[in-house]
C-alpha positions, 0 to 999 in steps of 0.5 A, spaced: 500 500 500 502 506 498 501 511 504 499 518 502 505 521 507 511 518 509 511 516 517 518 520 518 515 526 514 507 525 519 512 525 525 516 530 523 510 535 523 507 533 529 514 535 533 513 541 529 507 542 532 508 541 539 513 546 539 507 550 540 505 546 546 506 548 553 512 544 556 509 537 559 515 536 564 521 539 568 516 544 572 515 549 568 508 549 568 504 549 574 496 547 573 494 542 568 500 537 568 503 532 573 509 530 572 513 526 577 520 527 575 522 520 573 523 518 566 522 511 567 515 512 569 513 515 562 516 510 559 513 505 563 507 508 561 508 509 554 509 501 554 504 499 557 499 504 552 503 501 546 501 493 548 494 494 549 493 499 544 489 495 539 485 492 546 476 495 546 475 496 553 468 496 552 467 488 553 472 486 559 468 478 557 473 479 551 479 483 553 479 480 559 486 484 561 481 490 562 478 487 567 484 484 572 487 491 570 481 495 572 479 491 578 487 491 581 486 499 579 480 500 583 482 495 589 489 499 590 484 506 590 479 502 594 485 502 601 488 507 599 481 511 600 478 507 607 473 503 604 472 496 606 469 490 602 461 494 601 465 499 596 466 498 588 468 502 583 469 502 575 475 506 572 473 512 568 476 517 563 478 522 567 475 526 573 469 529 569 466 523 566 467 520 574 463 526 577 458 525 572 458 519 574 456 520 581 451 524 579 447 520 574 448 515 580 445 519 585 440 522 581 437 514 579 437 512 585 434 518 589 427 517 592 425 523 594 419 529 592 419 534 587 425 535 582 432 533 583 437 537 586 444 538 586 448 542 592 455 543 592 459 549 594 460 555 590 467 551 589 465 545 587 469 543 580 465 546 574 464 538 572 458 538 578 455 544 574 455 540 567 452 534 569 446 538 573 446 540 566 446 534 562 442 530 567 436 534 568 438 536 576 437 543 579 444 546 581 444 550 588 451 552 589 452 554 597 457 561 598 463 559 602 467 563 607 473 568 606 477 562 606 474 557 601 471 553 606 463 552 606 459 553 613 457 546 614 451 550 617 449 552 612 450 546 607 445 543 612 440 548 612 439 547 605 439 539 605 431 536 604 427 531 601 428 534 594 437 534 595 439 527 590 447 528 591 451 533 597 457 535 594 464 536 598 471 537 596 477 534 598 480 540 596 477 545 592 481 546 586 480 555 586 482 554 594 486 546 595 480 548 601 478 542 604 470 542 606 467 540 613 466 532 610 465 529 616 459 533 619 456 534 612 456 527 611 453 525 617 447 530 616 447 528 609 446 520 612 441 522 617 437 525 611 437 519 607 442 523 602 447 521 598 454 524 599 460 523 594 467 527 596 470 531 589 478 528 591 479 529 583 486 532 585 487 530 592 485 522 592 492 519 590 496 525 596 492 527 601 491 519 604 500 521 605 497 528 607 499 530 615 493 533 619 487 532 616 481 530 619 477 524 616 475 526 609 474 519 605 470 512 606 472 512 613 466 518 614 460 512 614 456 517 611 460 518 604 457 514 599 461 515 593 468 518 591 471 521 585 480 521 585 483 522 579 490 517 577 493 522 572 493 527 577 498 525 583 498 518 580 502 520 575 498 517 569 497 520 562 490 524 561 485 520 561 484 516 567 480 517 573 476 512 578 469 513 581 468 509 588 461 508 591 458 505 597 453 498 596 453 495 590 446 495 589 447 504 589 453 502 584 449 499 579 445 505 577 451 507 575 450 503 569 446 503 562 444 496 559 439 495 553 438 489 549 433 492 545 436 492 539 439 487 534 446 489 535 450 485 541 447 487 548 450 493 550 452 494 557 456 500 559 459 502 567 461 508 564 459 514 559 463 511 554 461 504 549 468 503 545 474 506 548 482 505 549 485 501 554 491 505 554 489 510 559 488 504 564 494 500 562 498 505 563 495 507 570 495 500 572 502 499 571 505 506 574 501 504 581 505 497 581 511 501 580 510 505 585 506 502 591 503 505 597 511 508 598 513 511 592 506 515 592 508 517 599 514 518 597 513 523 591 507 526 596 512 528 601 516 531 595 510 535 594 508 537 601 515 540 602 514 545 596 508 546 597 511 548 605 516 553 602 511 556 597 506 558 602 512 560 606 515 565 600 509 568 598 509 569 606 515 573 605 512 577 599 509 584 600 503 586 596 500 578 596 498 572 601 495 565 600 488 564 601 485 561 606 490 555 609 492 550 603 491 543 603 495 538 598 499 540 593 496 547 590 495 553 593 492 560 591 494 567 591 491 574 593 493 580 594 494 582 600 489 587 602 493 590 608 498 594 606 497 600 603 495 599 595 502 602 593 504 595 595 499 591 593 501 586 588 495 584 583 495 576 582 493 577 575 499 582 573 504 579 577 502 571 573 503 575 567 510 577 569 512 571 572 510 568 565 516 573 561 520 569 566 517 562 563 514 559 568 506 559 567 503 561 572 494 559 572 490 566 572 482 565 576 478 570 576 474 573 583 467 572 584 461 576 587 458 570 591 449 570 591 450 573 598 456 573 603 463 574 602 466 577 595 471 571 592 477 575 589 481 574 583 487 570 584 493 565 581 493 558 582 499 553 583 499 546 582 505 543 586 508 536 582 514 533 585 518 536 579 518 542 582 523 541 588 528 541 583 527 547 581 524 551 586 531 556 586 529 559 579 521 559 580 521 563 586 526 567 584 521 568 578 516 569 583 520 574 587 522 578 581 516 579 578 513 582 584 517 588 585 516 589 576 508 590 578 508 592 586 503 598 586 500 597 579 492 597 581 489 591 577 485 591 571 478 595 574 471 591 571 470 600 568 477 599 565 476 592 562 469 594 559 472 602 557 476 597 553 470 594 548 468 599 541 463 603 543 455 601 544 459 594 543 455 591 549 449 595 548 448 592 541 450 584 544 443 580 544 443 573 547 444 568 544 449 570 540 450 567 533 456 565 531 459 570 526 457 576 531 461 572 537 467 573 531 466 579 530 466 581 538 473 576 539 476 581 534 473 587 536 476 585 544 482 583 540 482 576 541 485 574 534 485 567 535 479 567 532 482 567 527 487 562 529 492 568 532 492 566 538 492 569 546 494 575 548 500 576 551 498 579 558 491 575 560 490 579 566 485 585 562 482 578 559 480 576 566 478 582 568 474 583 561 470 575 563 469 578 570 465 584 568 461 580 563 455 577 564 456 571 565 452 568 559 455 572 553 462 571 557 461 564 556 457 564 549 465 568 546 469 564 550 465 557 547 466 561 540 473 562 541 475 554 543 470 552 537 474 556 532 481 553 534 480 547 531 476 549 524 
């Protein structure tokens, strides 16, 4: 067969194209990755890809190397998370397909009067927004303290008949706040409820985490669970497990029809046919590296994650929001010293960027009552960054004393920055040749496939000044045009 590209010529290309990428390794980049440090767990990884990669996971009757791996996976999470025999698990796509997961679960299996609802604090991940979406749930997002921490009260006041799923985290991802899990899930238990614990990102570190108080099955009224492998596991994207309490709450999990004349489909999971790469390569990092080297690789990470807080500490003008737990952490102004010595988060991640480290820019948000929750930057801490930790606070300290003073990107600012009559001529929904059309008006060129500004603070100013719709509507105009 004549092959319309040579393979050398199609691999040529694609390393031209990840040049493009941001770096992947070496602790450059401190939100989306997790890199471990160890060579030899990436090869391991890509191996283990590399012999199942013509393996369907769909059918672990037929490809029963699926099975034992996804069991032995699942098993590994299960003591590591507390949980004893009642609790089984399925291994997912990653940490939204899990979190939608248990929602479905929930929602299946609830009993209660009127229509479903989901409560969470505001600070859940955005993936609880999208299954209360998808699955028909009304979504009541609780405000948190100062901290990032919701008041336990009042989560407990909202529960009632009508709650299908309590939502916690273990941490939040905008403030690594831990919410108070156990008095929650006891409410919820007394209620009848079902509570699942978001530990997307902390289920593979906090269990070598020192200091916590009881968060995981160990909490009898938890009943699900969420922990991602390709977070503080080390697996490539996409790999997650869901854990649930019961079998028989777990099998609503599932979707089965045999009314059709195909195969009978049965399908734990959002996904019929799918890779087994993802799996083999998580299965084979947790035998590498056991409860030790996990522990090991979490002390790295609870040692940076010490010095940083401890940095930031030092730096005037910024402070760390609440008191993080796990390996990320996010940083505010400091409100306390006179403005001329203010450091905006917003300014100063830009700055450490021209230093290149990448730094993750959150905008603020004006809680339904309560506190005002302010625009920060996030961190997310790998065992990589010990080895360069010299050369990233230098680059943190640096670029605070460029921007200390510089007031931040004000919302009046932000909107000055539109053509004029711009917002009052914007109309919902928008179509998508005027959402175009408003992208490059606000200079967002990469529309038309320039790419991001350079400096993203007036950005995160311009999305928190928007109403929300329009935001959301531009911002889902800019994603899709990247790949047309």
């Amino acid at each position: 067969m004549n092959l319309q590209e040579q393979p050398s010529d199609i691999l040529a290309r694609l390393a031209e194209l990840r040049e493009a990428d941001a770096p992947t390794h070496g602790g450059r980049v401190l939100s989306y990755v997790y890199d471990s440090g160890i060579a030899e767990l990436d090869q391991l990884a890509a191996d283990a890809i590399r012999m199942v990669q013509p393996v369907n996971g769909l059918d672990p009757t037929t490809f029963t190397s699926v099975a034992v791996m996804e069991r032995e996976v699942v098993a590994f999470a299960r003591d590591m998370l507390n949980g004893d025999d009642s609790v089984v698990g399925s291994v997912t796509t990653g940490g939204t397909e899990s979190c939608m997961l248990a929602v479905k679960t929930a929602r299946d299996n609830w009993k209660g009067e009127g229509e479903p609802r989901l409560l969470a604090p505001v600070t859940v991940h955005a993936a609880f927004q999208k299954a209360a979406h998808y699955f028909g749930l009304e979504l009541d997002l609780v405000p948190v303290l100062s901290d990032g921490i919701v008041d336990a009260d009042v989560m407990i006041e909202r529960m009632g008949p009508d709650v299908a799923l309590v939502v916690v985290s273990a941490p939040s991802y905008p403030h690594a706040a831990i919410d108070p899990i156990a008095t929650i899930a006891a409410a919820a238990l007394e209620q009848g409820i079902d509570c699942h614990v978001d530990a997307c990102i902390g289920g593979w570190v906090l269990p070598f985490w020192d200091g916590l108080e009881p968060w995981d099955f160990s909490v009898e009224g938890v009943t699900s669970m969420s922990a991602d492998l390709h977070k503080f596991a080390y697996a490539p994207k996409g790999i997650s497990v869901l854990l649930t309490r019961g079998r028989d709450r777990q099998r609503a999990q599932y979707f089965a029809t045999t009314r059709w004349p195909g195969y009978p489909v049965v399908n734990p999971t959002m996904l019929g046919s799918k890779s087994a790469g993802a799996l083999a390569a998580g299965w084979a990092i947790t035998r590498a590296l056991g409860r030790d080297g996990l522990a090991e690789l979490a002390a790295s990470c609870a040692r940076s994650t010490a010095f940083l807080v401890e940095l930031i500490g030092f730096i005037e003008g910024l402070r760390v929001v609440g008191s993080p737990v796990g390996p990320l952490l996010a940083i505010a102004t400091d409100e306390s010293v006179p403005e001329d010595r203010r450091v905006d988060p917003h300014h100063w991640a830009d700055e450490v960027r021209t230093h290149g480290w990448m730094l993750q820019l959150q905008p603020g948000l004006n809680q339904s009552f309560g506190v005002t929750l302010p625009h920060t930057t996030h961190l997310t801490i790998t065992p990589v960054t010990e080895s360069v930790m010299a050369g990233l606070a230098d680059a943190m300290m640096t670029a605070a004393g460029v921007v200390r003073g510089v007031p931040p990107v004000s919302a009046d600012d932000a909107l000055a920055s539109l053509p004029e009559g711009l917002l009052d001529s914007l109309t919902e929904p928008l179509d998508s040749e005027t959402a175009l059309s408003v992208l490059n008006d606000v200079g967002l060129a990469s529309a038309d496939g320039g790419g991001l500004p350079e400096k993203m603070a007036p950005l995160l100013a311009l999305i928190t000044a928007l109403p929300a719709p329009v935001t959301e509507r531009l911002l889902t105009e800019l994603i899709a045009r990247t790949v047309e």
